[in-house]
N, C-alpha and C positions, 0 to 999 in steps of 0.2 A: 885180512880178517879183523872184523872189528866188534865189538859192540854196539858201537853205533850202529854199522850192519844189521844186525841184530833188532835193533830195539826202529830203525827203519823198516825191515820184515814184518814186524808185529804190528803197525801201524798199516803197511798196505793189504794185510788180509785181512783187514777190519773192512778196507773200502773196496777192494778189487775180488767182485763174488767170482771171474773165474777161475784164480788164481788159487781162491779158497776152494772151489769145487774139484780142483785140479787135484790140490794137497788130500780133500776130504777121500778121493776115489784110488790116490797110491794105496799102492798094497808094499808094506814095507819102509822100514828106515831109510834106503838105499836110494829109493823111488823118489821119495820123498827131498830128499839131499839135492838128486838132481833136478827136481824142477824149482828147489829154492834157487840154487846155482844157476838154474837155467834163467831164471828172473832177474840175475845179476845181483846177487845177494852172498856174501862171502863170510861166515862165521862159525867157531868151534860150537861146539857143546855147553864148553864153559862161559862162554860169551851170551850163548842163547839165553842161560841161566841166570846171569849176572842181568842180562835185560828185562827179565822178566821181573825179578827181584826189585831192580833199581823201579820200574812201572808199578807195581805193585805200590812199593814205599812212596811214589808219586801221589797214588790214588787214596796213600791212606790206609792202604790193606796190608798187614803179612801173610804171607804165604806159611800152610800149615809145611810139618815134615812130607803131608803123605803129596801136596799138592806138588814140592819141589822134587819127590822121586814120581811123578807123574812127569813133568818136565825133563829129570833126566834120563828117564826109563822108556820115554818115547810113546808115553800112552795118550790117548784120544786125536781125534780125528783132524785135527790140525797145525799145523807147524811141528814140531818136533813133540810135540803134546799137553798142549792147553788144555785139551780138557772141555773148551769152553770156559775153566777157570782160572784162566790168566786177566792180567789187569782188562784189557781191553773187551771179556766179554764178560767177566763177572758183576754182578751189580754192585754198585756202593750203600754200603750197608750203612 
């Protein structure tokens, strides 16, 4: 389990639409877990988080409180919960 993991994941559902259609149509954290895993993708929670974070600070942007319990609370429709506002789809403001 890595990070880097982690912040690899975030980068190939930017580019791999079935991969996103895949995560968009789980129903479920659990669902969700195994078809990152099933992707060959290996990372905690706390990792996911720290990648998104580290991305964010990349681009420039912090993340609000409400956006990181989106991320760790497992809300919207992608990866563990981006939201759409993780670095990679929010715009640069």
């Amino acid at each position: 389990m890595s990070v880097q993991s982690a912040q690899d994941f975030l980068e190939k559902i930017d580019t791999d639409q079935t991969l996103k259609e895949q995560l968009e149509a789980a129903t479920g954290l659990e669902t969700r877990l195994q078809i990152i895993r099933g992707a060959g993708f290996d990372f905690t929670l706390d990792e996911f988080k720290h990648a998104v974070e580290g991305m964010a600070k990349a681009a420039g942007q912090e993340l609000t409180p409400e956006e990181l319990q989106q991320v760790a609370g497992g809300a919207g429709p992608v990866g563990w919960g981006c939201n759409n506002k993780c670095p990679n789809h929010a715009p640069v403001i």
